[in-house]
GUMARMAR-754803 format. One record per residue (C-alpha): residue number from 1; z, x negated, y negated. Coordinates in nm, 4 decimals. Each point is the difference from the previous one (the first is absolute). Example, Ala and Ser with C-alpha at 12.3 -4.5 7.8 and 13.67 -1.06 7.14 Angstrom:
# GUMARMAR-754803
{seq: 1; z: 0.7800; x: -1.2300; y: 0.4500}
{seq: 2; z: -0.0660; x: -0.1370; y: -0.3440}
This chain:
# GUMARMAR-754803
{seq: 1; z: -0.5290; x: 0.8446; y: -4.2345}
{seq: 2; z: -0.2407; x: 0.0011; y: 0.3129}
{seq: 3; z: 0.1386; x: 0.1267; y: 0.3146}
{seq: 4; z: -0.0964; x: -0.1810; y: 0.3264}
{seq: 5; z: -0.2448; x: 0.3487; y: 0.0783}
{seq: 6; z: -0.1912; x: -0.0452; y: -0.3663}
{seq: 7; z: -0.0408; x: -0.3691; y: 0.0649}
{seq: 8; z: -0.1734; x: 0.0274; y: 0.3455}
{seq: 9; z: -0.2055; x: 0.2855; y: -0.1483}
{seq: 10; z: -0.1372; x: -0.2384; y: -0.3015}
{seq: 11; z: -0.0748; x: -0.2844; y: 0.2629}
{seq: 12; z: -0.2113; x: 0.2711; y: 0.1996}
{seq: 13; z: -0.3799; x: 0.0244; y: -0.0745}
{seq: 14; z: -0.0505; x: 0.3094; y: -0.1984}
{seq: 15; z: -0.3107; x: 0.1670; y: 0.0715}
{seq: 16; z: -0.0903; x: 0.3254; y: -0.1584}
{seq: 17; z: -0.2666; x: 0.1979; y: 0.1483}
{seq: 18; z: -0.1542; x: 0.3297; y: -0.1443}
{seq: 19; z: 0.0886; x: 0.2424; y: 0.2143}
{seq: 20; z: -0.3911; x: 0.0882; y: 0.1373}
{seq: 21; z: -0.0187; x: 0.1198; y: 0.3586}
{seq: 22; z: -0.1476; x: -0.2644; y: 0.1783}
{seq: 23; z: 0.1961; x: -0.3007; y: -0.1982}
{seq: 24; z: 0.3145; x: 0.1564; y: 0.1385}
{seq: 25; z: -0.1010; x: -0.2103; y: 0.2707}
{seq: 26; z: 0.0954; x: -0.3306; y: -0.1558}
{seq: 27; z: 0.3696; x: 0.1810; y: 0.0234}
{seq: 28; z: 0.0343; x: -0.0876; y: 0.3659}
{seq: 29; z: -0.1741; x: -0.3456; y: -0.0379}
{seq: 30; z: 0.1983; x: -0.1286; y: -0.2726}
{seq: 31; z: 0.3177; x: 0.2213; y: 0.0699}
{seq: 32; z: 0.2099; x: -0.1163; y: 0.2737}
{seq: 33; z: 0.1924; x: 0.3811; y: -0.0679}
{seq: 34; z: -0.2128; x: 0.2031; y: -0.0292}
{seq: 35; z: 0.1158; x: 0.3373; y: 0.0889}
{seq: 36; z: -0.0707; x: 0.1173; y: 0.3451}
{seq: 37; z: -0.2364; x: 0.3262; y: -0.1039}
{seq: 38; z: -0.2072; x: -0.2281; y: -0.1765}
{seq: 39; z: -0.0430; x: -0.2295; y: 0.3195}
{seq: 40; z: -0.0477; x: 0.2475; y: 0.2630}
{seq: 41; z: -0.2652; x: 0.1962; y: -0.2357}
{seq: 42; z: -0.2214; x: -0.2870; y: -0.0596}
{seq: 43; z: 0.0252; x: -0.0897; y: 0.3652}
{seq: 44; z: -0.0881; x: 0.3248; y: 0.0822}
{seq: 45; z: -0.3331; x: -0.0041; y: -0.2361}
{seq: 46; z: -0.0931; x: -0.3735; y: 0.1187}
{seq: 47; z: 0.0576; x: 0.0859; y: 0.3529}
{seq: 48; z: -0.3679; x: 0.1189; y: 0.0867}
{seq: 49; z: -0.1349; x: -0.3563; y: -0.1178}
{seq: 50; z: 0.3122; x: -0.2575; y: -0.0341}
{seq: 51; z: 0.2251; x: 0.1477; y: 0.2640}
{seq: 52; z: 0.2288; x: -0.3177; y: -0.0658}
{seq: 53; z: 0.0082; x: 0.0943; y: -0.3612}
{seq: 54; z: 0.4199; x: -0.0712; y: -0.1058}
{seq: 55; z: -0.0740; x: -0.3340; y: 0.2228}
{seq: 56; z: -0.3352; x: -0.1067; y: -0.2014}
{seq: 57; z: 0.2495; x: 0.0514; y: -0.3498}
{seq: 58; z: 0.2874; x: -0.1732; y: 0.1478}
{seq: 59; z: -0.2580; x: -0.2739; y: 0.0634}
{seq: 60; z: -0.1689; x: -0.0498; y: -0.3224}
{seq: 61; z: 0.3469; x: 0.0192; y: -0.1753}
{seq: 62; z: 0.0922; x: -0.3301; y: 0.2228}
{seq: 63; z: -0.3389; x: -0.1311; y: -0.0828}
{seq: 64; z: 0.1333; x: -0.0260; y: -0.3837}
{seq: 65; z: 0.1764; x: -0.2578; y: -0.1686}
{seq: 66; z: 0.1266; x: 0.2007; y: -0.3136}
{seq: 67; z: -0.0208; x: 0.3713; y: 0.1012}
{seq: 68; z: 0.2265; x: 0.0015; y: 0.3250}
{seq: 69; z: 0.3017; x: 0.1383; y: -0.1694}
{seq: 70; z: -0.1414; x: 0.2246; y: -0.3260}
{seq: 71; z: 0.2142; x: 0.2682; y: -0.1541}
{seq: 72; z: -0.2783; x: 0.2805; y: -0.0564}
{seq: 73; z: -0.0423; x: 0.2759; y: -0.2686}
{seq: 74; z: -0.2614; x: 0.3048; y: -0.0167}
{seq: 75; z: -0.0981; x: 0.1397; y: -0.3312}
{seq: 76; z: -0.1734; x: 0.2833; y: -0.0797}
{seq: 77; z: -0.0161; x: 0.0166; y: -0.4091}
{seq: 78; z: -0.1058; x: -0.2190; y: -0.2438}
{seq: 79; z: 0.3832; x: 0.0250; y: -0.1309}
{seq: 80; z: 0.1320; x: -0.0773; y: 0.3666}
{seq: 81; z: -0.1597; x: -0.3141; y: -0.0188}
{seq: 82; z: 0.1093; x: -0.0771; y: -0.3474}
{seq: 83; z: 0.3213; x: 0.0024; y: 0.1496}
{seq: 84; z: -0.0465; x: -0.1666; y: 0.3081}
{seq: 85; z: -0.1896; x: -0.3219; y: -0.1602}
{seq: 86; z: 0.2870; x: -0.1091; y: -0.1705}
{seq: 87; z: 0.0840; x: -0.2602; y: 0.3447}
{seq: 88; z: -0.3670; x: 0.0757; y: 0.1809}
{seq: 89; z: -0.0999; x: -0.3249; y: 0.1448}
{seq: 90; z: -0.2894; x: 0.1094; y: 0.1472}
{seq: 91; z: -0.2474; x: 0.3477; y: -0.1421}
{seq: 92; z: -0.2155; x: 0.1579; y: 0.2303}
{seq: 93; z: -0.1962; x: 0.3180; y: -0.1002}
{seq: 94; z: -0.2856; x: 0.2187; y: -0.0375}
{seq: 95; z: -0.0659; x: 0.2172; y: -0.2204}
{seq: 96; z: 0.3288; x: -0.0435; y: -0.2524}
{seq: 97; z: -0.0336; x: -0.2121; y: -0.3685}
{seq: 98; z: 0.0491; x: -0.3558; y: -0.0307}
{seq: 99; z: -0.0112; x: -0.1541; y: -0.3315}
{seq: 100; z: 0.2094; x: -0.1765; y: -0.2974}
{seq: 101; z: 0.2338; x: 0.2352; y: -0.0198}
{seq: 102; z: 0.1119; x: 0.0491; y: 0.3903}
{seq: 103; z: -0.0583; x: -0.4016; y: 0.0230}
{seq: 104; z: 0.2381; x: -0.0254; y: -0.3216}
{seq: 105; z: 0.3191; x: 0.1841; y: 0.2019}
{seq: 106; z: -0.0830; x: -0.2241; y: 0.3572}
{seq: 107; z: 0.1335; x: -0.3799; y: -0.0719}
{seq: 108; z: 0.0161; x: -0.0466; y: 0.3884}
{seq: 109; z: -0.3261; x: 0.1282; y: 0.0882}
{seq: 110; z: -0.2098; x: -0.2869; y: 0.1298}
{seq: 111; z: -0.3348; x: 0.2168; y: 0.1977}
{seq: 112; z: -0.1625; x: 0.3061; y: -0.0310}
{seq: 113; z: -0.2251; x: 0.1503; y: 0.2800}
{seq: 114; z: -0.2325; x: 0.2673; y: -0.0205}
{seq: 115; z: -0.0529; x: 0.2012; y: 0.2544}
{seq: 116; z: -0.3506; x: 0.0087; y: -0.0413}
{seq: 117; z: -0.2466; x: -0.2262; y: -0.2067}
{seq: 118; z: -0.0571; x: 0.1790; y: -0.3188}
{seq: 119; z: 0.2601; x: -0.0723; y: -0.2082}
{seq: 120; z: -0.0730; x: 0.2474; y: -0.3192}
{seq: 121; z: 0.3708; x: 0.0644; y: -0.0211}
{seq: 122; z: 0.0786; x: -0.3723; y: -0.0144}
{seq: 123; z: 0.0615; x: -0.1945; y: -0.3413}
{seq: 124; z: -0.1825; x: -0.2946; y: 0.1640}
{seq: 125; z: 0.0787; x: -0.2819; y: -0.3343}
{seq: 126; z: 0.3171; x: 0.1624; y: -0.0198}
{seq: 127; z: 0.0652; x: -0.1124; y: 0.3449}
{seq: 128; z: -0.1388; x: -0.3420; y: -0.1069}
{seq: 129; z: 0.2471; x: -0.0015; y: -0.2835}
{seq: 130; z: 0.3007; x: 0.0952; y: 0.2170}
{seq: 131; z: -0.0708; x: -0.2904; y: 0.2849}
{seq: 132; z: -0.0524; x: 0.3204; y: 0.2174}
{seq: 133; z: -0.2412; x: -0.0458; y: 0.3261}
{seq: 134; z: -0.2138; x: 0.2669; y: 0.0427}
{seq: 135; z: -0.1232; x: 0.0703; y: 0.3564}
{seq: 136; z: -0.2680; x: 0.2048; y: 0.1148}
{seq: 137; z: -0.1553; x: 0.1950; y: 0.3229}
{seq: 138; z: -0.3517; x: 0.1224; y: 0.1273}
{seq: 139; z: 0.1339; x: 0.3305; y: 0.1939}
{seq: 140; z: -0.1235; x: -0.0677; y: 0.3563}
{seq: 141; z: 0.0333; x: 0.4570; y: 0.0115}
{seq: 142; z: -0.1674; x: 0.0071; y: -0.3490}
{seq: 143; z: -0.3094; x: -0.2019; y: 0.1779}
{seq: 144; z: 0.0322; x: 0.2642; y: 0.3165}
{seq: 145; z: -0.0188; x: 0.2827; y: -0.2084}
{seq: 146; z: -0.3132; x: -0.1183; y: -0.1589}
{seq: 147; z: -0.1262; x: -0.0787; y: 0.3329}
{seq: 148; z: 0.1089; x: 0.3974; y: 0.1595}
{seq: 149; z: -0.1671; x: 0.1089; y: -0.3609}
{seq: 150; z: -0.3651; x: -0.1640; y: 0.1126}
{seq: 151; z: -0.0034; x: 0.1015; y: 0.3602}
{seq: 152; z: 0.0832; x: 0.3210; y: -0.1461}
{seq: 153; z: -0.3291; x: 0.0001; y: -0.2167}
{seq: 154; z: -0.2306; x: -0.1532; y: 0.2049}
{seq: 155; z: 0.1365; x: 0.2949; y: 0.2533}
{seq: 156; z: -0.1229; x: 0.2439; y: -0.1638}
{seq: 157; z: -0.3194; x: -0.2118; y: -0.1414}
{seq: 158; z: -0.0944; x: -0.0057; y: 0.3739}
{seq: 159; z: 0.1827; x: 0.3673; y: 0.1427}
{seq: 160; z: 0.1771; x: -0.2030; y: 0.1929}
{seq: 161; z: 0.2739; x: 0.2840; y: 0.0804}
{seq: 162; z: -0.2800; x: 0.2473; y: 0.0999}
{seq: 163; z: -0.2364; x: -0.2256; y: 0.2081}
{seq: 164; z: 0.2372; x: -0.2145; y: 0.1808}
{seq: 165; z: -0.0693; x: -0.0330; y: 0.3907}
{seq: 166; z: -0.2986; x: 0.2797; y: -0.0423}
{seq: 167; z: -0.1852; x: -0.1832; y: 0.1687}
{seq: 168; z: -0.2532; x: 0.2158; y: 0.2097}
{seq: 169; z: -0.1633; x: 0.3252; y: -0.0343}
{seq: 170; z: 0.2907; x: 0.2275; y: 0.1454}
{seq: 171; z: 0.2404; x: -0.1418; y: -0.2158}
{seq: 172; z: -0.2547; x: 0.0145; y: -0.3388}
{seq: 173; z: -0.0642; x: 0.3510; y: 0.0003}
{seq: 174; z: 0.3343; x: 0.0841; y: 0.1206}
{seq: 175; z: 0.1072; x: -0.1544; y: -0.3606}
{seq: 176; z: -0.2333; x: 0.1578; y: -0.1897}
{seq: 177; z: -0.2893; x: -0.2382; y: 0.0012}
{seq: 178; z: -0.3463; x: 0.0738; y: 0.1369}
{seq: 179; z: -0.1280; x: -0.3212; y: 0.1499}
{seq: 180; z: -0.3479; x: -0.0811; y: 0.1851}
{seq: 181; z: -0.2542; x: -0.2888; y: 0.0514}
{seq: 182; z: -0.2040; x: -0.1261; y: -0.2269}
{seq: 183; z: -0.3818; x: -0.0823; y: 0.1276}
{seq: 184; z: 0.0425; x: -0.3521; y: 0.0667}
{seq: 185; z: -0.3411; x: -0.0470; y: -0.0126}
{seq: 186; z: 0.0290; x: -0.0279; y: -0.3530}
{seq: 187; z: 0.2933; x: -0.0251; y: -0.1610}
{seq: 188; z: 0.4011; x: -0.1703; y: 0.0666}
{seq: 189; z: 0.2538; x: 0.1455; y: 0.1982}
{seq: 190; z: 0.2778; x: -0.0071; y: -0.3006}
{seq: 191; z: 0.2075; x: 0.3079; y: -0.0646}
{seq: 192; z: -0.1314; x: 0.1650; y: 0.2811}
{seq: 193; z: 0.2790; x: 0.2084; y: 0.0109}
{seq: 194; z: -0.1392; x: 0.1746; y: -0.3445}
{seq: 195; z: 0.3224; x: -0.0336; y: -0.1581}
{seq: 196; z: -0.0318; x: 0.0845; y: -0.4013}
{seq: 197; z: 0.1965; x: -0.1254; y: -0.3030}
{seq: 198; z: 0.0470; x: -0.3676; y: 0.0736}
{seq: 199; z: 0.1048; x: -0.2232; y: -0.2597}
{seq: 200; z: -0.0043; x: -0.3610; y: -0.1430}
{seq: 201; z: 0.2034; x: -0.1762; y: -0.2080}
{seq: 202; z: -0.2387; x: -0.1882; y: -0.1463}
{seq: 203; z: -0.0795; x: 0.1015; y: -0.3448}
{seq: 204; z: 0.2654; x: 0.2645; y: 0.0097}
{seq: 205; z: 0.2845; x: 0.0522; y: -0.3048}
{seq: 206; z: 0.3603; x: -0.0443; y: 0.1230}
{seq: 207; z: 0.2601; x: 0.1031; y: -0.2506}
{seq: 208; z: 0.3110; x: -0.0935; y: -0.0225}
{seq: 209; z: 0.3079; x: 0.1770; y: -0.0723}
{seq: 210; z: 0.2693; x: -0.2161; y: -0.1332}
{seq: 211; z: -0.1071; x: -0.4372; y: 0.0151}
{seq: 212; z: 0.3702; x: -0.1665; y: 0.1596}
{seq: 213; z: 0.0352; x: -0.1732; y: 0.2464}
{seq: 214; z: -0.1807; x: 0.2069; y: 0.2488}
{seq: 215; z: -0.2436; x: 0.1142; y: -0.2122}
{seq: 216; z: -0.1042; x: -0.3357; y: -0.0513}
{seq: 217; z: -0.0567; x: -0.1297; y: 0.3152}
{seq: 218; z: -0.1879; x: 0.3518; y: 0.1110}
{seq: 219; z: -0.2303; x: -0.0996; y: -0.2866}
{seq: 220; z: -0.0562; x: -0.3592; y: 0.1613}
{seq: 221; z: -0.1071; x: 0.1678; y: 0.3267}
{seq: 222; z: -0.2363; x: 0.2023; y: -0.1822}
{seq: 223; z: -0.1293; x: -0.2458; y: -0.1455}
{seq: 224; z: -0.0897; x: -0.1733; y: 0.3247}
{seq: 225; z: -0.2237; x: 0.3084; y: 0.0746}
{seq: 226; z: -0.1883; x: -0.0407; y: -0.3538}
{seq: 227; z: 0.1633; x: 0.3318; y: -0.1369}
{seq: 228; z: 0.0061; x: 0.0921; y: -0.3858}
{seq: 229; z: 0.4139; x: 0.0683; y: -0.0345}
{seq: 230; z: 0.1151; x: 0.1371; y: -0.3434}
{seq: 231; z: 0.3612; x: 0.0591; y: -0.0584}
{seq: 232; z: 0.2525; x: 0.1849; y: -0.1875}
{seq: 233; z: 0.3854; x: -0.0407; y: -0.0838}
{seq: 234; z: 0.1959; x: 0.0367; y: -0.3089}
{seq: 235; z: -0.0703; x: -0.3631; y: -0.1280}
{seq: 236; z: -0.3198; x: -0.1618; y: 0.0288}
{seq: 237; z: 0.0168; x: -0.3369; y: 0.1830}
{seq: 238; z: -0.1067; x: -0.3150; y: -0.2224}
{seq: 239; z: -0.3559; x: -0.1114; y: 0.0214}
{seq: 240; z: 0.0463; x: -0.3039; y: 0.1828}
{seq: 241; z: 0.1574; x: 0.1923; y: 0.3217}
{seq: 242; z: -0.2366; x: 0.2767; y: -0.0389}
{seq: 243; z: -0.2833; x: -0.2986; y: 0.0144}
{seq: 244; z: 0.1316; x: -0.1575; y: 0.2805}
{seq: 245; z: 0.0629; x: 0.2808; y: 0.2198}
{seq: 246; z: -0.2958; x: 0.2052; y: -0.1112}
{seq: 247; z: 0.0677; x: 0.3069; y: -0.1017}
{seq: 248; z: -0.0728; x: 0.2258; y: -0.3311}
{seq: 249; z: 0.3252; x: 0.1971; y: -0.1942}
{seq: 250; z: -0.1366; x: 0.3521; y: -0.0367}
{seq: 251; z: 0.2094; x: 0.3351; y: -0.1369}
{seq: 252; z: 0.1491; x: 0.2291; y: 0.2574}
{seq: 253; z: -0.2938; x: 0.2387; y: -0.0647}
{seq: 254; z: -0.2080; x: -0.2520; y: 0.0217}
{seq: 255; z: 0.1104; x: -0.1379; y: 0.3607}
{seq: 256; z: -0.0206; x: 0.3836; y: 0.1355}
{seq: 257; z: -0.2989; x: 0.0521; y: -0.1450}
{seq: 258; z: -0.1860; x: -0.2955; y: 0.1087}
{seq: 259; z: 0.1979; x: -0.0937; y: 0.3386}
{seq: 260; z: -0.1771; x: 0.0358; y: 0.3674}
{seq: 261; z: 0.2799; x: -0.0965; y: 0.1675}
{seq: 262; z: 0.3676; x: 0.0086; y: -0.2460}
{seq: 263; z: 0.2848; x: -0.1860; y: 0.1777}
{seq: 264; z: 0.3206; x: 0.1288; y: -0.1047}
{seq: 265; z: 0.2819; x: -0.2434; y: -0.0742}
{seq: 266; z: 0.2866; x: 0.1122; y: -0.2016}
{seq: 267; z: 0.4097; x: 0.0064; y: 0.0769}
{seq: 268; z: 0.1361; x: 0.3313; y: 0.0576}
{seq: 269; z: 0.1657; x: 0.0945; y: -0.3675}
{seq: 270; z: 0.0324; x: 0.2637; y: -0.2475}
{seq: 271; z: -0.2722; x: -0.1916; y: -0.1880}
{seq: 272; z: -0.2777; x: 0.0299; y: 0.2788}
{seq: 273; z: 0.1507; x: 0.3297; y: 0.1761}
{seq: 274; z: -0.3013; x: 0.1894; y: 0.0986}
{seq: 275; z: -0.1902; x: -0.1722; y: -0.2430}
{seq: 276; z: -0.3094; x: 0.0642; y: 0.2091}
{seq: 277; z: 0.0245; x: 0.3887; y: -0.0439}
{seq: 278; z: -0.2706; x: 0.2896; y: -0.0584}
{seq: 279; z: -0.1263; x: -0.1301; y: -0.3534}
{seq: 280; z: -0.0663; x: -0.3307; y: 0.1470}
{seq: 281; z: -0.2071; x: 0.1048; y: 0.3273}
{seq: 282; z: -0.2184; x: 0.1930; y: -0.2417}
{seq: 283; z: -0.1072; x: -0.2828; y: -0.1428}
{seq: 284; z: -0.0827; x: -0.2310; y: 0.3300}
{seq: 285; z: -0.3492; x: -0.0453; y: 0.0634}
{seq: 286; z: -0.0857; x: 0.1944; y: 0.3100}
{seq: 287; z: 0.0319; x: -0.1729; y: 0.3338}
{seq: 288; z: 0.2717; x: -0.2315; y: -0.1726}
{seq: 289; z: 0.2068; x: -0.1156; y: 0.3581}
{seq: 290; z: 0.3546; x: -0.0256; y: -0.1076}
{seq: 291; z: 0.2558; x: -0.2949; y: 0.1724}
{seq: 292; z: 0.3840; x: -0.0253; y: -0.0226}
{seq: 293; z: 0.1953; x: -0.2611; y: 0.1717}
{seq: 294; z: 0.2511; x: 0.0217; y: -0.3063}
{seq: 295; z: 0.1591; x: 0.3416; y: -0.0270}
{seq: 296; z: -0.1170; x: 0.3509; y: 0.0601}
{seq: 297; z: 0.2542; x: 0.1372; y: -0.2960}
{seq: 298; z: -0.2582; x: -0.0564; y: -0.2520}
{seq: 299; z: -0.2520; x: 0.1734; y: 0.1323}
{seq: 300; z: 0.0598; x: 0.3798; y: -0.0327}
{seq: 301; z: -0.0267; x: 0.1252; y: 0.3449}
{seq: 302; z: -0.2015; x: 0.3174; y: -0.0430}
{seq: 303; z: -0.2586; x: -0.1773; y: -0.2387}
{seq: 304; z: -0.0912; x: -0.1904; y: 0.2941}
{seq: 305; z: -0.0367; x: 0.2782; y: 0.2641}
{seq: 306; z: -0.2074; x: 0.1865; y: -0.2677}
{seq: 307; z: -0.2318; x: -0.3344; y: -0.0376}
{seq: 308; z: -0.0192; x: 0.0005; y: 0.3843}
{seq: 309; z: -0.1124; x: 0.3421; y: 0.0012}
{seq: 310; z: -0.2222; x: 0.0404; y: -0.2581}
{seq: 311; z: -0.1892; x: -0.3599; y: 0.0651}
{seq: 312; z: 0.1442; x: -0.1963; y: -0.3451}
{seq: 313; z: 0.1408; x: -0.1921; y: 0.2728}
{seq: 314; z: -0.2359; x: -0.1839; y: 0.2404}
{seq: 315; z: 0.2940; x: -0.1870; y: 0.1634}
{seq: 316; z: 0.3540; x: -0.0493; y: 0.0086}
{seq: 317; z: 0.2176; x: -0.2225; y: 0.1309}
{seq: 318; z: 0.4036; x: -0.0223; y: -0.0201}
{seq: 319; z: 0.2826; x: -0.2165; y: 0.1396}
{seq: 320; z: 0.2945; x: 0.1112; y: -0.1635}
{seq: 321; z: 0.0262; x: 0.3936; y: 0.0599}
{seq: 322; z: 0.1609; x: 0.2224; y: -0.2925}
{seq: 323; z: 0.2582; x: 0.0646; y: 0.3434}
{seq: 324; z: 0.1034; x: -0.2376; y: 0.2665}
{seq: 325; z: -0.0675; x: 0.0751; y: 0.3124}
{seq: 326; z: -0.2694; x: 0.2457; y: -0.0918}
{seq: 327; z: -0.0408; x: 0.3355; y: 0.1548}
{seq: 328; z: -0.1956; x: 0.0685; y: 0.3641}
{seq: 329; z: -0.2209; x: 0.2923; y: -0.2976}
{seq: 330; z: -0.0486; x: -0.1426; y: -0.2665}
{seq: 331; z: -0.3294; x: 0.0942; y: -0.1869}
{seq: 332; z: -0.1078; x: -0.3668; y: -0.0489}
{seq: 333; z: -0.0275; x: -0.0319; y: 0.3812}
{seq: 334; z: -0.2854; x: 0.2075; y: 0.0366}
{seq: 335; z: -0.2744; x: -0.1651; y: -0.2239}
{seq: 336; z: -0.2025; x: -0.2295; y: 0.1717}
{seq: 337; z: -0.0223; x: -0.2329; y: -0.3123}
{seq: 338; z: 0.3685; x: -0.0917; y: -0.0229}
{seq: 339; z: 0.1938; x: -0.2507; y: 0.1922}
{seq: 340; z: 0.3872; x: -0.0195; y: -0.0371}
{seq: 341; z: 0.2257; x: -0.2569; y: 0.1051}
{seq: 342; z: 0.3370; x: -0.0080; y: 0.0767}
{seq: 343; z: 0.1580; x: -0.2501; y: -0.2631}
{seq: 344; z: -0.1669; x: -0.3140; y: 0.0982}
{seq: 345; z: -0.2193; x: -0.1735; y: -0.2109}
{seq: 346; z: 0.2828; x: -0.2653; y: -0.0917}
{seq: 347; z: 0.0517; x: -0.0552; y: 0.3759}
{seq: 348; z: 0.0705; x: -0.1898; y: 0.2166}
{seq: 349; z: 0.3609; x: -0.0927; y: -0.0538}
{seq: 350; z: -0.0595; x: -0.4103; y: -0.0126}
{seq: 351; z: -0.1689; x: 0.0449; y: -0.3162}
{seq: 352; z: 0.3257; x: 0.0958; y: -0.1683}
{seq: 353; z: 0.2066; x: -0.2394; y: 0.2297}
{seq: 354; z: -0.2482; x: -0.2760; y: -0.0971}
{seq: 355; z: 0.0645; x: 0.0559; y: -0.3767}
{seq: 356; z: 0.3521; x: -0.0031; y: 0.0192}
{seq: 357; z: -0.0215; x: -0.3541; y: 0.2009}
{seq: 358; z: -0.2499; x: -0.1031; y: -0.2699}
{seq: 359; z: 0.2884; x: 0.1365; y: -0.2650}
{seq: 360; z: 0.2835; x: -0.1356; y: 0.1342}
{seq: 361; z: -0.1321; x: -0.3568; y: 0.0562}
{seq: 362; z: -0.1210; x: -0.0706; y: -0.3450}
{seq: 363; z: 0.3149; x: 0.1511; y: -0.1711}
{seq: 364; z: 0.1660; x: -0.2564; y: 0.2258}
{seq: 365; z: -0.2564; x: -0.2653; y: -0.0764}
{seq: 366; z: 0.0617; x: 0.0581; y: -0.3621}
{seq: 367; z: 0.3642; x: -0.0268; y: -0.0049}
{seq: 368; z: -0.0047; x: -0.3266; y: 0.1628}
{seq: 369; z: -0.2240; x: -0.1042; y: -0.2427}
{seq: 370; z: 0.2705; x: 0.0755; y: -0.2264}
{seq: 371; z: 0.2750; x: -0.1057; y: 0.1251}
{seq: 372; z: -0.1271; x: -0.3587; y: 0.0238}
């Protein structure tokens, strides 16, 4: 027999949530009790861009018809959310499998939605079958990392991080350079400041390290500046996608090998720790100029420092440091080639905030859908 506490937890929304770090946000939005750590830490990391953070969640809860009063569940495991589907009403994940079999155990379920727009890990027809909605999302921070990963690029294309605001003579040979006139009479004025090693895109070979989301949209930047960008991941894309966003599946040798500039994009794992070590730099074409806005755990540390040093390198560039914060010494600081940012490229804030809004409303959308 159903107590009065089991009934008014069946007439609640269920929402179950895989437990990733930034879709713990959708806890205070859709959670009305949401524990108190939880609240003051996500105010705390909104506060430099949404400083009225708990307010904006409060206010896009009220903004929903269905998802005002949701009793919400975090799961880890593909088992945890075997057992949590059983009275899901509403699915929203990333990375965990979706298919006949987790459909199968989840007679309530009525939407699905990804956090992200790939959706490998989705049993799309077995949604079909199942009257399941399946929602999708084009990552505002997935589009700003490929954005950070260009400017980082075309950086170091241009020197930018060793020519900025040298500007006159002083300030030239003070940074190395050895600047003077050209004879006017005949020739331009360009690169009077005699700076070497200069680069275009143009023409140039961008590999790329692991083809998601972010991947993907680097490779539709580089295509904008007419680059040649080869890939390589565990599964080769199918040839209509590779056609459309024009790019060429190539071995892992193959993408070191052949690579000018090799963007890395991989999840930190056990799969892809350090799996840009020794072996693999020996095999780079020289000059290769490395990028990570993804993780710096799968490059091995001392692999790059010996690039730097002995030239393999012609470039690096790194959001995501093996440490956060860095250190005031560290090596990597000293090479004129490298630029390091402080955990930004997914930045600002809004981008995330923006998603969840973008979330939230069509999961509501869809419900009412339902429910008429």
């Amino acid at each position: 027999m159903n107590t009065p506490h089991t009934l008014e937890l069946s007439a609640r929304l269920h929402v179950v949530i895989e437990n990733d770090v930034f879709m713990r946000v959708l806890d205070i939005v859709l959670n009305a009790e949401c524990e108190k750590d939880r609240l003051a830490a996500f105010q705390d990391f909104f506060a430099h861009d949404q400083p009225d953070f708990l307010d904006w969640a409060k206010r896009l809860r009220l903004q929903t018809r269905h998802l005002q009063d949701c009793r919400v569940s975090f799961v880890n495991t593909s088992d945890e959310l075997e057992r949590a589907l059983h009275d899901a009403d509403v699915l929203v994940l990333e990375s965990l499998q979706v298919g006949e079999r987790e459909l199968s155990q989840a007679p309530r379920l009525q939407v699905i939605q990804k956090y992200g727009h790939i959706v490998r890990n989705i049993d799309e027809a077995a949604c079909i079958r199942h009257g399941v909605q399946l929602l999708t999302l084009r990552r505002r921070a997935n589009i700003a990392c490929a954005e950070q990963a260009m400017m980082m690029i075309l950086a170091l294309a241009k020197r930018l991080p060793e020519i900025n605001k040298l500007t006159s003579l002083k300030r030239l040979r003070e940074g190395g350079f050895s600047p003077a006139p050209f004879d006017r009479r005949h020739t331009p004025s360009s690169n009077w400041a005699r700076i070497p090693n200069l680069d275009t895109l143009y023409g140039a070979t961008l590999g790329i390290l692991g083809l998601g989301e972010v991947g993907r949209d680097i490779a539709k930047r580089a295509n904008a500046f007419e680059m040649k960008v080869i890939y390589s991941q565990r599964e080769q894309l199918d040839r209509a996608l590779e056609s459309g966003l024009q790019v060429k599946y190539v071995s892992f040798e193959e993408l070191l090998e052949q690579s000018d500039w090799l963007v890395v994009q991989l999840p930190s794992g056990p799969s892809t720790h350090e799996l840009l070590n020794g072996e693999a730099f020996r095999r780079m074409k020289k000059g290769l100029r490395l990028i990570n806005v993804s993780r710096a755990q799968c490059m091995e540390r001392g692999a790059v420092l010996t690039g730097l040093r002995d030239g393999t390198l012609g470039g690096f560039a790194l959001d995501t440091l093996w440490q956060e914060p860095g250190d005031d010494d560290d090596e990597l600081l000293g090479f004129p080639n490298v630029i390091l940012t402080p955990h930004t490229a997914g930045s600002p804030r809004q981008n995330g905030l923006l998603d969840f809004e973008q979330m939230v409303h069509q999961m509501d959308a869809a419900l009412d859908l339902r429910s008429r």
